[in-house]
PDB file with SEQRES, HELIX, SHEET and CRYST1 records, atoms N, CA, C and O in Angstrom:
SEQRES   1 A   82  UNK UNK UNK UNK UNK UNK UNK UNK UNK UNK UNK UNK UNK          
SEQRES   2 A   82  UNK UNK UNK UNK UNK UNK UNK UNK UNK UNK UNK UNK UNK          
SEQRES   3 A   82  UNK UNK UNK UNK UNK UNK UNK UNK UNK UNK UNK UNK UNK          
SEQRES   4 A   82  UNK UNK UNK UNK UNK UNK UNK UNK UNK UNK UNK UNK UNK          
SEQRES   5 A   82  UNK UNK UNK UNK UNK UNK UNK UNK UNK UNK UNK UNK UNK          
SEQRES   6 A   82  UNK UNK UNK UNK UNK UNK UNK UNK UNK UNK UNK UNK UNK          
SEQRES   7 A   82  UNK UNK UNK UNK                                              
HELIX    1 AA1 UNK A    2  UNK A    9  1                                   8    
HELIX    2 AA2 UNK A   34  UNK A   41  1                                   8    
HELIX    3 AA3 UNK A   44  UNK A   57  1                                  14    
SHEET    1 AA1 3 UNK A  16  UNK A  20  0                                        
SHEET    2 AA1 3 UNK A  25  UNK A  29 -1                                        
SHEET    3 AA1 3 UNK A  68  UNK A  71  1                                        
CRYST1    1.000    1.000    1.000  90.00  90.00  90.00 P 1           1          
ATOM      1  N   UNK A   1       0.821  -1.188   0.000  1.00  0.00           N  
ATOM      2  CA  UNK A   1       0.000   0.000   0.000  1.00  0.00           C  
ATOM      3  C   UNK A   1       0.867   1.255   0.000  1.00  0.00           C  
ATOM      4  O   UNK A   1       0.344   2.215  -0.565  1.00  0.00           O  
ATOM      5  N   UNK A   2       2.103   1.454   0.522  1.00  0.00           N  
ATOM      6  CA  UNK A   2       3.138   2.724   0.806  1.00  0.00           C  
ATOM      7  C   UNK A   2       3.633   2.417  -0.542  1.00  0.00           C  
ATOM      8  O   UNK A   2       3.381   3.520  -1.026  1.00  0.00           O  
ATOM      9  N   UNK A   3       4.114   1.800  -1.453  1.00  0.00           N  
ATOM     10  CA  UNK A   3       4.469   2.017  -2.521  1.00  0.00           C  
ATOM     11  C   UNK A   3       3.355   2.043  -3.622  1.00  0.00           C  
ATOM     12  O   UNK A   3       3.585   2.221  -4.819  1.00  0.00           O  
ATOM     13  N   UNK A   4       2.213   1.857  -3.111  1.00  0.00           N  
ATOM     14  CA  UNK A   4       1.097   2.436  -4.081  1.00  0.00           C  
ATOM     15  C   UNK A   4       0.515   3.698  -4.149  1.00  0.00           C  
ATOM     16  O   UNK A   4      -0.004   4.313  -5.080  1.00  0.00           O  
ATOM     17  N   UNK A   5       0.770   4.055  -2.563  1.00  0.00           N  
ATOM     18  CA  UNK A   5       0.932   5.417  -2.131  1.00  0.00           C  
ATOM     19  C   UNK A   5       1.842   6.832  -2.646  1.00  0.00           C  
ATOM     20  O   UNK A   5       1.440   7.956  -2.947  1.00  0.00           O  
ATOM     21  N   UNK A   6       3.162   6.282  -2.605  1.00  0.00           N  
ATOM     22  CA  UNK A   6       4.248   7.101  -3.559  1.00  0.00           C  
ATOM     23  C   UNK A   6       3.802   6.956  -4.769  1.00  0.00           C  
ATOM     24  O   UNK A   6       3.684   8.026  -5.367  1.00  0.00           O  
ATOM     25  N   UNK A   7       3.374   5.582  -5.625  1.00  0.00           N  
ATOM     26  CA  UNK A   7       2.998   6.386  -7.064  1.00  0.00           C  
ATOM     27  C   UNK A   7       1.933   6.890  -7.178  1.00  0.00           C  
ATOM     28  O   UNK A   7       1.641   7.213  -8.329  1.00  0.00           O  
ATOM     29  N   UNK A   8       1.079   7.128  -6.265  1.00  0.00           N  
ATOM     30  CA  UNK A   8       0.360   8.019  -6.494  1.00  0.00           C  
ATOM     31  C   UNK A   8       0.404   9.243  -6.220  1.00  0.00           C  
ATOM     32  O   UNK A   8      -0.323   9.891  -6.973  1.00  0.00           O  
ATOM     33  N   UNK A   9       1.135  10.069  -5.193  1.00  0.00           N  
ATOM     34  CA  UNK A   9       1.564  10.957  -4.927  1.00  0.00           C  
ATOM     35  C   UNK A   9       2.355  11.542  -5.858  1.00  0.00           C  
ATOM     36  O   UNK A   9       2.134  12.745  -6.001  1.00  0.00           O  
ATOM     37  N   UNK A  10       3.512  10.911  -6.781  1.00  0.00           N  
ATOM     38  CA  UNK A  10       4.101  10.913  -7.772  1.00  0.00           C  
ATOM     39  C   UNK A  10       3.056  11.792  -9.132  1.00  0.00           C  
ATOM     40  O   UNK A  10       3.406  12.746  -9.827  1.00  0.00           O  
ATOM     41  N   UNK A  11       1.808  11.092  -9.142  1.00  0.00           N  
ATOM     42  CA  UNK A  11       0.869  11.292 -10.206  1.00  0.00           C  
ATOM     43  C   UNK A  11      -0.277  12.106  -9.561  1.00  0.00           C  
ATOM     44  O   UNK A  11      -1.471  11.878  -9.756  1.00  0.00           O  
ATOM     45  N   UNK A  12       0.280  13.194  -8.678  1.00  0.00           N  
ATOM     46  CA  UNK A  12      -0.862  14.011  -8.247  1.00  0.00           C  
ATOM     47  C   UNK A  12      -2.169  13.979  -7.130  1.00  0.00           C  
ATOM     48  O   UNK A  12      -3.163  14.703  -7.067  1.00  0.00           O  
ATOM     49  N   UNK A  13      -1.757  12.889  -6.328  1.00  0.00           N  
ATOM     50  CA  UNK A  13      -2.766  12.873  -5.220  1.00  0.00           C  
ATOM     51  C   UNK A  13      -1.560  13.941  -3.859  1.00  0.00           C  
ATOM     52  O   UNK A  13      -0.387  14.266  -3.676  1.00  0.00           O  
ATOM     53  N   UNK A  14      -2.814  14.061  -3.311  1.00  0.00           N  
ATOM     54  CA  UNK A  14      -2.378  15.017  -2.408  1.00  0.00           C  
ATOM     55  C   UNK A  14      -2.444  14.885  -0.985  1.00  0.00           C  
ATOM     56  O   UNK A  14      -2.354  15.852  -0.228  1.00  0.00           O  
ATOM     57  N   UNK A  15      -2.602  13.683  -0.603  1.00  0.00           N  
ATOM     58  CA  UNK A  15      -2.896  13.448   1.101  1.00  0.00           C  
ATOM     59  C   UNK A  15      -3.915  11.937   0.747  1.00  0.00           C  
ATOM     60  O   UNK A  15      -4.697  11.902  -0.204  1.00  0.00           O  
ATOM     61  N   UNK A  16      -3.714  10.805   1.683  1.00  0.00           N  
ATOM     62  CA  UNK A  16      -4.495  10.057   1.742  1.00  0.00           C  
ATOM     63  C   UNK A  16      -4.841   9.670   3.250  1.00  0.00           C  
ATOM     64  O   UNK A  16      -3.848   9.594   3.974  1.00  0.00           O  
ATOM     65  N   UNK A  17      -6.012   9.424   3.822  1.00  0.00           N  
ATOM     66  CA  UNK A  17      -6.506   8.774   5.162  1.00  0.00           C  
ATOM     67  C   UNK A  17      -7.107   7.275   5.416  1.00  0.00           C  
ATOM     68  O   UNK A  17      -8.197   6.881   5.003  1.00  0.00           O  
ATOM     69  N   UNK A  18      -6.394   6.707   5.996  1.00  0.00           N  
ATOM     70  CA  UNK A  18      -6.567   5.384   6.140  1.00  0.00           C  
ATOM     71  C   UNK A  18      -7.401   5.490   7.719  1.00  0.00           C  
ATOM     72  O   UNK A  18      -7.130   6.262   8.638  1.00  0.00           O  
ATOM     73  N   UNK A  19      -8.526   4.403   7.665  1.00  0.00           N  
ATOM     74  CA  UNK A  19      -9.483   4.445   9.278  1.00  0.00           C  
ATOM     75  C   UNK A  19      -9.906   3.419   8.862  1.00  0.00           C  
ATOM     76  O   UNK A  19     -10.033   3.144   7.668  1.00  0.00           O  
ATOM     77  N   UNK A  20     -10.350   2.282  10.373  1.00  0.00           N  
ATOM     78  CA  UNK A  20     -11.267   1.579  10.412  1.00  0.00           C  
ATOM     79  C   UNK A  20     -12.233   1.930  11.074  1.00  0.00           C  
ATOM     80  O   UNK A  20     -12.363   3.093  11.456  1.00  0.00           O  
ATOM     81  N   UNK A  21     -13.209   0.852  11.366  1.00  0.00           N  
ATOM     82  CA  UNK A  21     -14.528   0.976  12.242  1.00  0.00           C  
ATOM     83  C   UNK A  21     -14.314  -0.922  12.742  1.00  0.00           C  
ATOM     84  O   UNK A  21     -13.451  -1.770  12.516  1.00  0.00           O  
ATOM     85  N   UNK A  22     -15.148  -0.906  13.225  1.00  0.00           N  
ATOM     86  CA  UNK A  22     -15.269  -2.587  13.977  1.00  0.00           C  
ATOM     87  C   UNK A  22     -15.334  -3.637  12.362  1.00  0.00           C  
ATOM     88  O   UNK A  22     -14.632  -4.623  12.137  1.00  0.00           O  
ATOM     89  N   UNK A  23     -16.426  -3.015  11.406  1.00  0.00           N  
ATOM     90  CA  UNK A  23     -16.257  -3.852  10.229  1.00  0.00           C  
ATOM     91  C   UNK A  23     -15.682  -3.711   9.456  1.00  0.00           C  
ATOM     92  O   UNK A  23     -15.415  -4.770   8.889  1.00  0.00           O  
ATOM     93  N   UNK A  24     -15.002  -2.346   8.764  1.00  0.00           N  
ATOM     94  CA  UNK A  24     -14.105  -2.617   7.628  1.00  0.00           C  
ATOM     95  C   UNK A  24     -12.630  -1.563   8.206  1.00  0.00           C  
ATOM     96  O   UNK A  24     -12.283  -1.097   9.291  1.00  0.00           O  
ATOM     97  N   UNK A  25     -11.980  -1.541   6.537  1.00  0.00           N  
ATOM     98  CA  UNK A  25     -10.902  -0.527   6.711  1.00  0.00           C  
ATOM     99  C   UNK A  25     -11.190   0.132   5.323  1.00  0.00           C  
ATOM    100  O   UNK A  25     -11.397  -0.295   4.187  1.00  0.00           O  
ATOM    101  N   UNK A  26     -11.079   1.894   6.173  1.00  0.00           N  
ATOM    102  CA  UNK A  26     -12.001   2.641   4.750  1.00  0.00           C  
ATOM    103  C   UNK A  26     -10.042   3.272   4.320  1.00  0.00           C  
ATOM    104  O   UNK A  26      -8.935   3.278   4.860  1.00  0.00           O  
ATOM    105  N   UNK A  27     -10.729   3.725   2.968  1.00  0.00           N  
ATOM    106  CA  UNK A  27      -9.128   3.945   2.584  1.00  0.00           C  
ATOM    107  C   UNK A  27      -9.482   5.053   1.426  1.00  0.00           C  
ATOM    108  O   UNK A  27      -9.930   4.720   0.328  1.00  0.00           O  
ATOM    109  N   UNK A  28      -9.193   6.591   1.857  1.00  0.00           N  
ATOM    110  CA  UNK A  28      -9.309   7.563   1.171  1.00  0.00           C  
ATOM    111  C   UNK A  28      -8.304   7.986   0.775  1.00  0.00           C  
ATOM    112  O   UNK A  28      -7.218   7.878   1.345  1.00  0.00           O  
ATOM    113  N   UNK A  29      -8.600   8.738  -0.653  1.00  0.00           N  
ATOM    114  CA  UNK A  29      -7.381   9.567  -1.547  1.00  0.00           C  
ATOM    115  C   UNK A  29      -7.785  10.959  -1.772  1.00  0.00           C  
ATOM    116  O   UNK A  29      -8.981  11.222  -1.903  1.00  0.00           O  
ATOM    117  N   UNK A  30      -6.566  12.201  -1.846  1.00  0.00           N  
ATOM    118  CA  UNK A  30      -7.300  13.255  -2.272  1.00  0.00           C  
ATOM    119  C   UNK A  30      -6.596  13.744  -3.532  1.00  0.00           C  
ATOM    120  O   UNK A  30      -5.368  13.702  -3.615  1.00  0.00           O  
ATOM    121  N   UNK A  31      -7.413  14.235  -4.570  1.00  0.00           N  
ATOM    122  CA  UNK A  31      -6.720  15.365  -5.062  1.00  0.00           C  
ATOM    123  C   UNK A  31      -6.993  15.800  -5.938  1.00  0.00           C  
ATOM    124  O   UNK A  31      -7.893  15.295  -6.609  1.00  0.00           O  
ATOM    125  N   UNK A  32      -6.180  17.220  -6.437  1.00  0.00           N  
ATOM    126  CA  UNK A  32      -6.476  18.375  -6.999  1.00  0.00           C  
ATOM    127  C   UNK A  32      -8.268  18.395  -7.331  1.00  0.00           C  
ATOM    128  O   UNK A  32      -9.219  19.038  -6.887  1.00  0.00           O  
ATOM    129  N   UNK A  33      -8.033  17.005  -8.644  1.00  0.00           N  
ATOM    130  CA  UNK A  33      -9.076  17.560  -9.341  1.00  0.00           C  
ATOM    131  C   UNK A  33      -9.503  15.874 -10.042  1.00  0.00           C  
ATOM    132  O   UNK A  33      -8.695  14.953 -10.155  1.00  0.00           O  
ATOM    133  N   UNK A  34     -10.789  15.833 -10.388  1.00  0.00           N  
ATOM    134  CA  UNK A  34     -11.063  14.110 -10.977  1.00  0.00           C  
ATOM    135  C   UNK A  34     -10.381  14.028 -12.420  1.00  0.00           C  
ATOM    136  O   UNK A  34     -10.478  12.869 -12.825  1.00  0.00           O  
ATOM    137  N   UNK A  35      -9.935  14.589 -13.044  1.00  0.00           N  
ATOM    138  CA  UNK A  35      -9.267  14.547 -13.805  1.00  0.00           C  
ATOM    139  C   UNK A  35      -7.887  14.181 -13.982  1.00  0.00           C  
ATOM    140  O   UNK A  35      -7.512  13.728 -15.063  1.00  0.00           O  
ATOM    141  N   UNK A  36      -7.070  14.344 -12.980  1.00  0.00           N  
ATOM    142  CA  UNK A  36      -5.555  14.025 -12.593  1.00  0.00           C  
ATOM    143  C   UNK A  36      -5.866  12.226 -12.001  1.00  0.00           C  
ATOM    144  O   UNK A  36      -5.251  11.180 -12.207  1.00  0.00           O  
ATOM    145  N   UNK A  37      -6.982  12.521 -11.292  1.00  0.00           N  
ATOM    146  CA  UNK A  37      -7.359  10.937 -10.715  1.00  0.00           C  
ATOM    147  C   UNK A  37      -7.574  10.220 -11.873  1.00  0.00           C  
ATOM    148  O   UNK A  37      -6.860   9.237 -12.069  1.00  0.00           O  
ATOM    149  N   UNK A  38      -8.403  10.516 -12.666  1.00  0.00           N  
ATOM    150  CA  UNK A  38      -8.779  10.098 -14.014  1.00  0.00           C  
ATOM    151  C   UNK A  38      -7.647   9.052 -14.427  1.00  0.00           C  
ATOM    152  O   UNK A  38      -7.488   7.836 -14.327  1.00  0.00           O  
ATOM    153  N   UNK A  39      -6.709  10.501 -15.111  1.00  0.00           N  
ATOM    154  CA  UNK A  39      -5.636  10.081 -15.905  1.00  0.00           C  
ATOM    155  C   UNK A  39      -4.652   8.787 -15.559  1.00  0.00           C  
ATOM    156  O   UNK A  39      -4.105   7.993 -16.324  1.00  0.00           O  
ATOM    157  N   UNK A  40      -4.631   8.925 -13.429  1.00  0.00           N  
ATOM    158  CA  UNK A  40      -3.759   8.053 -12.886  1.00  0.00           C  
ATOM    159  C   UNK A  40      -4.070   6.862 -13.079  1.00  0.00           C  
ATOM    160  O   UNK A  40      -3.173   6.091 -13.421  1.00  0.00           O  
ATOM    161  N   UNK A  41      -5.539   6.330 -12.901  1.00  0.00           N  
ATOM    162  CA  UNK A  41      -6.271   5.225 -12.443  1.00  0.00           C  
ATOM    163  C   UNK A  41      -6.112   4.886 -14.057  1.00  0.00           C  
ATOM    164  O   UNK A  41      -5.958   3.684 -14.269  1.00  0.00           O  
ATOM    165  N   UNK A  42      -6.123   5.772 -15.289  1.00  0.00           N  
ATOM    166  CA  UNK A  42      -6.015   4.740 -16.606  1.00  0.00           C  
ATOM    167  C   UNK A  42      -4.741   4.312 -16.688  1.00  0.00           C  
ATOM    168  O   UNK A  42      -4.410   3.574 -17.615  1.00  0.00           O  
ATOM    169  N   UNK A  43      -3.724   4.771 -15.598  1.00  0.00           N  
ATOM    170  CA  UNK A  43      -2.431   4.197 -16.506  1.00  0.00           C  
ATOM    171  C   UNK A  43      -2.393   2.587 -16.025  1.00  0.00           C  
ATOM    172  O   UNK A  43      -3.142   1.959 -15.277  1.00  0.00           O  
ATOM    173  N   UNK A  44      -1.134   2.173 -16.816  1.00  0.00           N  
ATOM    174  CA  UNK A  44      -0.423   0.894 -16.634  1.00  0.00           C  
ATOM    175  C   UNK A  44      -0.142   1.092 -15.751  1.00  0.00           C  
ATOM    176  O   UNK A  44      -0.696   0.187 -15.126  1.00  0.00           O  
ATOM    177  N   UNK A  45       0.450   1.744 -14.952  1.00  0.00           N  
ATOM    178  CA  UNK A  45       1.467   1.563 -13.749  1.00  0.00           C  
ATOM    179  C   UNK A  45       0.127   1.130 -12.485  1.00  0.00           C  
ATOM    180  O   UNK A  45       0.143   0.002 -11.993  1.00  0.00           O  
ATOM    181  N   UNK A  46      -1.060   2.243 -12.036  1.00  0.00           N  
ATOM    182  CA  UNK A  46      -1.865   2.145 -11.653  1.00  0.00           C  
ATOM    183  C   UNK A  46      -2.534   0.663 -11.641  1.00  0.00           C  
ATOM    184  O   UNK A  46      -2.643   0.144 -10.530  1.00  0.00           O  
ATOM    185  N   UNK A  47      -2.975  -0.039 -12.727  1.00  0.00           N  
ATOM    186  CA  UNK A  47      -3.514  -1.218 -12.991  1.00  0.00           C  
ATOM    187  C   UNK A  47      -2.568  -2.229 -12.210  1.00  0.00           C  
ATOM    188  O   UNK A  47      -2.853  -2.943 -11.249  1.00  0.00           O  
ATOM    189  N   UNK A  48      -1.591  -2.117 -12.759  1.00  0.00           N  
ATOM    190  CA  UNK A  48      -0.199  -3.612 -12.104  1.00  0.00           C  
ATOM    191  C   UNK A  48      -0.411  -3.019 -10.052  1.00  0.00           C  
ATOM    192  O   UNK A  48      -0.468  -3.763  -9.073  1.00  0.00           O  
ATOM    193  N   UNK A  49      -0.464  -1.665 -10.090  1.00  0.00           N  
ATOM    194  CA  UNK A  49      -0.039  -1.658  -8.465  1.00  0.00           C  
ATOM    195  C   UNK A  49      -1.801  -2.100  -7.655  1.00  0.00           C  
ATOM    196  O   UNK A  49      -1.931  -2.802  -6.652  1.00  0.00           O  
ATOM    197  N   UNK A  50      -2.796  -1.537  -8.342  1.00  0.00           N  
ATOM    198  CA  UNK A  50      -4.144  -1.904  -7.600  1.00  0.00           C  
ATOM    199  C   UNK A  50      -4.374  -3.421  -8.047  1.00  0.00           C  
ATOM    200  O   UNK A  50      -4.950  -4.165  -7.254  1.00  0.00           O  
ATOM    201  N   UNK A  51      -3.951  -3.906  -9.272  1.00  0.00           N  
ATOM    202  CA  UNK A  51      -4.142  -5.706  -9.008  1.00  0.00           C  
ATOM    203  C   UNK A  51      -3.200  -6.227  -7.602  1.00  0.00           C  
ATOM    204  O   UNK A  51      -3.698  -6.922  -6.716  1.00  0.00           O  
ATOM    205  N   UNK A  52      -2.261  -5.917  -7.593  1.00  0.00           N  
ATOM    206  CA  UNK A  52      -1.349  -6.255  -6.304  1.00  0.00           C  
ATOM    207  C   UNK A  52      -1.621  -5.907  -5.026  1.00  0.00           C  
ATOM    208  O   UNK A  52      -1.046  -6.486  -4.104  1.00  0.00           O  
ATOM    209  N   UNK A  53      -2.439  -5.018  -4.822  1.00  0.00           N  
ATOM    210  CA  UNK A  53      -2.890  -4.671  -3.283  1.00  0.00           C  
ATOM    211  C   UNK A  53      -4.250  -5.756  -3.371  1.00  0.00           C  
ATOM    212  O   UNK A  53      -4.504  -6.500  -2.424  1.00  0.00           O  
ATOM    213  N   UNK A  54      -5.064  -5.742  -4.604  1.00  0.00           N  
ATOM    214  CA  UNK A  54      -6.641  -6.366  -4.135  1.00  0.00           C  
ATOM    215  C   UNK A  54      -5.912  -7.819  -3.711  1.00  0.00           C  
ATOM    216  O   UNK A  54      -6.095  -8.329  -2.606  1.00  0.00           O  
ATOM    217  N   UNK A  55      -5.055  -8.413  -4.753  1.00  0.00           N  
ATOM    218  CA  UNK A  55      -4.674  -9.273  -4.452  1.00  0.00           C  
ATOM    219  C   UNK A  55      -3.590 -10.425  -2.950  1.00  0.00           C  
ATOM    220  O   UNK A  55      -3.427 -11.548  -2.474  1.00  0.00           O  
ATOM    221  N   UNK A  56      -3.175  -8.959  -2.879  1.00  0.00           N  
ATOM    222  CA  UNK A  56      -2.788  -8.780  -1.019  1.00  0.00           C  
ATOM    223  C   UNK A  56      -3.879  -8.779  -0.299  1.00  0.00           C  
ATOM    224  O   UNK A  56      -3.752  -9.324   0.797  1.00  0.00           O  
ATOM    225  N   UNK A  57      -5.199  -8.230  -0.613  1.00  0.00           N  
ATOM    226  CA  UNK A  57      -5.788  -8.576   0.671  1.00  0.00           C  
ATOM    227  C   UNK A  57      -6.900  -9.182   0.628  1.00  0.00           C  
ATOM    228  O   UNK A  57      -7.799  -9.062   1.461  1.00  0.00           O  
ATOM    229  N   UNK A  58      -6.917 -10.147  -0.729  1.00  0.00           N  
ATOM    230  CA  UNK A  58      -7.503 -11.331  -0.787  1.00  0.00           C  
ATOM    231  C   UNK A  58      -7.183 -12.271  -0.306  1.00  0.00           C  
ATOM    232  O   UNK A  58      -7.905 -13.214   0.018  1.00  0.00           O  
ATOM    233  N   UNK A  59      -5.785 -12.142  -0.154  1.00  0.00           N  
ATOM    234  CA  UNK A  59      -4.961 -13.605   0.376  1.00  0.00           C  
ATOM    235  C   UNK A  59      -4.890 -13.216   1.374  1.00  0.00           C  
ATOM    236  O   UNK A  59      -4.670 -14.265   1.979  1.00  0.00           O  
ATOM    237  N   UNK A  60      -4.909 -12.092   2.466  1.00  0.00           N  
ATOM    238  CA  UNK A  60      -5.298 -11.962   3.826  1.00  0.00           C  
ATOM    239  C   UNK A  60      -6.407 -12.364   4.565  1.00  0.00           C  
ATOM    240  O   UNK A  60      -6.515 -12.367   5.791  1.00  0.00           O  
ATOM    241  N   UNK A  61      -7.395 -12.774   3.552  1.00  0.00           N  
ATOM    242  CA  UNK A  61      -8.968 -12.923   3.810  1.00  0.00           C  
ATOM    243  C   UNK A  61      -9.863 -11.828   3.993  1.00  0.00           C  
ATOM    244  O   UNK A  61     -10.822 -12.010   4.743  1.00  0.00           O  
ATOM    245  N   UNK A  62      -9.674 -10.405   3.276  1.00  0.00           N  
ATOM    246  CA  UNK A  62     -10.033  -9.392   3.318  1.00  0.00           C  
ATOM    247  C   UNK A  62     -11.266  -9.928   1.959  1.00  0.00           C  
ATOM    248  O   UNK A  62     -11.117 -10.906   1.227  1.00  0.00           O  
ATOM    249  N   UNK A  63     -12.153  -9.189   1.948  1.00  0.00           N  
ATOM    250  CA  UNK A  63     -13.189  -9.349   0.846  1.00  0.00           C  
ATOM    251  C   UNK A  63     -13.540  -7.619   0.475  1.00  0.00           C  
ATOM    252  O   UNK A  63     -13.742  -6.847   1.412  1.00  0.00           O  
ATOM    253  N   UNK A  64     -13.573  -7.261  -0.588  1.00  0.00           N  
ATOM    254  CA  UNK A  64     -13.610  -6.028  -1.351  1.00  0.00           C  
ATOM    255  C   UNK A  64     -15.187  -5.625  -2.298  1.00  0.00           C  
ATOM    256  O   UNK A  64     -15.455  -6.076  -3.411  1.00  0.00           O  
ATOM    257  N   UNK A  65     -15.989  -4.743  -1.543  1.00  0.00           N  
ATOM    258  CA  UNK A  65     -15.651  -3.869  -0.618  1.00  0.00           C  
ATOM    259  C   UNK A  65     -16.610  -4.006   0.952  1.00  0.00           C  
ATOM    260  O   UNK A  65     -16.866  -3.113   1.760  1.00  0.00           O  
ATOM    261  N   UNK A  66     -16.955  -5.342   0.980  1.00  0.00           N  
ATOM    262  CA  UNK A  66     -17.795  -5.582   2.585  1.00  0.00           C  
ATOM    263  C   UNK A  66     -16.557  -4.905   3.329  1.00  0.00           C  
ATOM    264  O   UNK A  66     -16.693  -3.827   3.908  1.00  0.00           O  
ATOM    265  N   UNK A  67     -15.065  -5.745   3.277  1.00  0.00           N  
ATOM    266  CA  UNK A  67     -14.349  -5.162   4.243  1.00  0.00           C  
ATOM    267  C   UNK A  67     -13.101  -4.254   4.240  1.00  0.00           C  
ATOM    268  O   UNK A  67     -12.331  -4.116   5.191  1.00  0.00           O  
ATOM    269  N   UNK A  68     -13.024  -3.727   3.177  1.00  0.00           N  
ATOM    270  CA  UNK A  68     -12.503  -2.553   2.416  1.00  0.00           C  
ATOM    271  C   UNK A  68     -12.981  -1.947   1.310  1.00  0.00           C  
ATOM    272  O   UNK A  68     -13.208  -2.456   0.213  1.00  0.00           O  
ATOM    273  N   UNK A  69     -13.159  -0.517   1.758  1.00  0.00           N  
ATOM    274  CA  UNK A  69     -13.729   0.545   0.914  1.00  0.00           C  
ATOM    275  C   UNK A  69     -13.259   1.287   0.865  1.00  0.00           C  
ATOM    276  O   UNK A  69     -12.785   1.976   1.769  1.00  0.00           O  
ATOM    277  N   UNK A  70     -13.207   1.487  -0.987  1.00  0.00           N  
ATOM    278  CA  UNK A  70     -11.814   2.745  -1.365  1.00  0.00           C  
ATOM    279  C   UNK A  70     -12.661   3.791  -2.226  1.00  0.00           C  
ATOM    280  O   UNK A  70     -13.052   3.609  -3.379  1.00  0.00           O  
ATOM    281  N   UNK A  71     -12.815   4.635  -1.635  1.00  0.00           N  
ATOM    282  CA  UNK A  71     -13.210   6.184  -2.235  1.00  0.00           C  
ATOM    283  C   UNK A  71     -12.600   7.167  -2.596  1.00  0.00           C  
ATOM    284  O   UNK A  71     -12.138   8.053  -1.878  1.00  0.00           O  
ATOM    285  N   UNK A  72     -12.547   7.054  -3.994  1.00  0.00           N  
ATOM    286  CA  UNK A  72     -11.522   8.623  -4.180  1.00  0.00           C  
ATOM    287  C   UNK A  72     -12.374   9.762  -4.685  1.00  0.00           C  
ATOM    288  O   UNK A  72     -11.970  10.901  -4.917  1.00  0.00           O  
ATOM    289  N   UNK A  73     -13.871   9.210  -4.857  1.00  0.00           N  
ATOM    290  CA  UNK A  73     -14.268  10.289  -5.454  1.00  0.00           C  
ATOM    291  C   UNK A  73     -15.680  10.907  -4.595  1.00  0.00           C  
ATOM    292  O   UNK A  73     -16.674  11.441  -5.088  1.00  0.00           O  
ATOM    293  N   UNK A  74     -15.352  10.605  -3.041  1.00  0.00           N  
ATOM    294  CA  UNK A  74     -16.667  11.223  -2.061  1.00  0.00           C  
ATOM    295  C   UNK A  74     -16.874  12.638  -2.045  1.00  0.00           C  
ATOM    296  O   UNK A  74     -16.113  13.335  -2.717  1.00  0.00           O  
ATOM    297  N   UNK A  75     -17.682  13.104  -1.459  1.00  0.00           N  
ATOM    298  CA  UNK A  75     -17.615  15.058  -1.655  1.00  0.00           C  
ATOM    299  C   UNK A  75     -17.435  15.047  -0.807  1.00  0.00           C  
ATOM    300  O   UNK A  75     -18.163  14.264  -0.196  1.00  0.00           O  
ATOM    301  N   UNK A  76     -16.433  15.780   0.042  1.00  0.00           N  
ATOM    302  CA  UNK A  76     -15.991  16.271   1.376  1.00  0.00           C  
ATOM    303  C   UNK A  76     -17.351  16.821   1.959  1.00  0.00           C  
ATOM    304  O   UNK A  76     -18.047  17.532   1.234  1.00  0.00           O  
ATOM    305  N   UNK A  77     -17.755  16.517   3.246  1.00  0.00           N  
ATOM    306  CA  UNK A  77     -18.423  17.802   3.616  1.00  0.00           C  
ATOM    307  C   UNK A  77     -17.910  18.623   4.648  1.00  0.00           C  
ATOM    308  O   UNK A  77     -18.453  19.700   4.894  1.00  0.00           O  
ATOM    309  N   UNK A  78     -16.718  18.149   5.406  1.00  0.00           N  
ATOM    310  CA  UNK A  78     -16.467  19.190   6.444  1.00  0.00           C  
ATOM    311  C   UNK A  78     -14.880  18.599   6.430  1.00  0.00           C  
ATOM    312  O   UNK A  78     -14.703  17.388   6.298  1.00  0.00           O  
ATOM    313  N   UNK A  79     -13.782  19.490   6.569  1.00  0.00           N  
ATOM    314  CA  UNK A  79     -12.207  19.112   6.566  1.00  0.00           C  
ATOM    315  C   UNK A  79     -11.727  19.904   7.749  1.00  0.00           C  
ATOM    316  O   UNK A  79     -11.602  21.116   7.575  1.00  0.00           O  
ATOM    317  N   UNK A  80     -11.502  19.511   8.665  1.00  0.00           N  
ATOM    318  CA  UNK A  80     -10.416  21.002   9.665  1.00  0.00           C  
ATOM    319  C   UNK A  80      -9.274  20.738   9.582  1.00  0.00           C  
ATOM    320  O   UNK A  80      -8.616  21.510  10.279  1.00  0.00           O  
ATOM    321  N   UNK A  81      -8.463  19.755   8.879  1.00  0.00           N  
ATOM    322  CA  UNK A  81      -6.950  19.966   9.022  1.00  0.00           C  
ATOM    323  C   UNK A  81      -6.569  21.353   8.208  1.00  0.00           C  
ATOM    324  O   UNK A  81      -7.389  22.102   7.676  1.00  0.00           O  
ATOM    325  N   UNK A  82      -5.470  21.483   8.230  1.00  0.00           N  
ATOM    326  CA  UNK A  82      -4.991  22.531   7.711  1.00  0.00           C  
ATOM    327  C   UNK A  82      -4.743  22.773   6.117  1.00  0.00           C  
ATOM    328  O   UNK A  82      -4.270  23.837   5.720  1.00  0.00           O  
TER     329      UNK A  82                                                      
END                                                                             
């Protein structure tokens, strides 16, 4: 996930937040604009690194998305970090 993290940071994301709750682990991305997300999520590089994480946490016994949920494209409604 940290080296899926750097290429994405690499390709324009800007902060990501990882949280659980008792049933899953939610796993957010931010940035600029859906368009930069766009572009990332069509590349090759993107495809080879998200087959390799689903596939990490299939073989953990993780099931996608009952017990991981990945949102990059929610509408914020309230942010106080800085």
């Amino acid at each position: 996930m940290k080296d899926f993290l750097s290429i994405a940071i690499q390709n324009g994301c800007i902060g990501s937040t990882f949280a659980e709750d008792d049933k899953r682990i939610i796993v957010y991305t931010r940035w600029a604009d859906e368009m930069i997300l766009e572009q990332f999520r069509s590349s090759e590089e993107y495809k080879i690194k998200e087959g390799n994480i689903i596939q990490s946490f299939a073989a953990a016994g993780f099931k996608i998305p009952d017990d991981i949920l990945f949102n990059s494209t929610a509408k914020i409604l309230f942010n106080n970090s800085p």
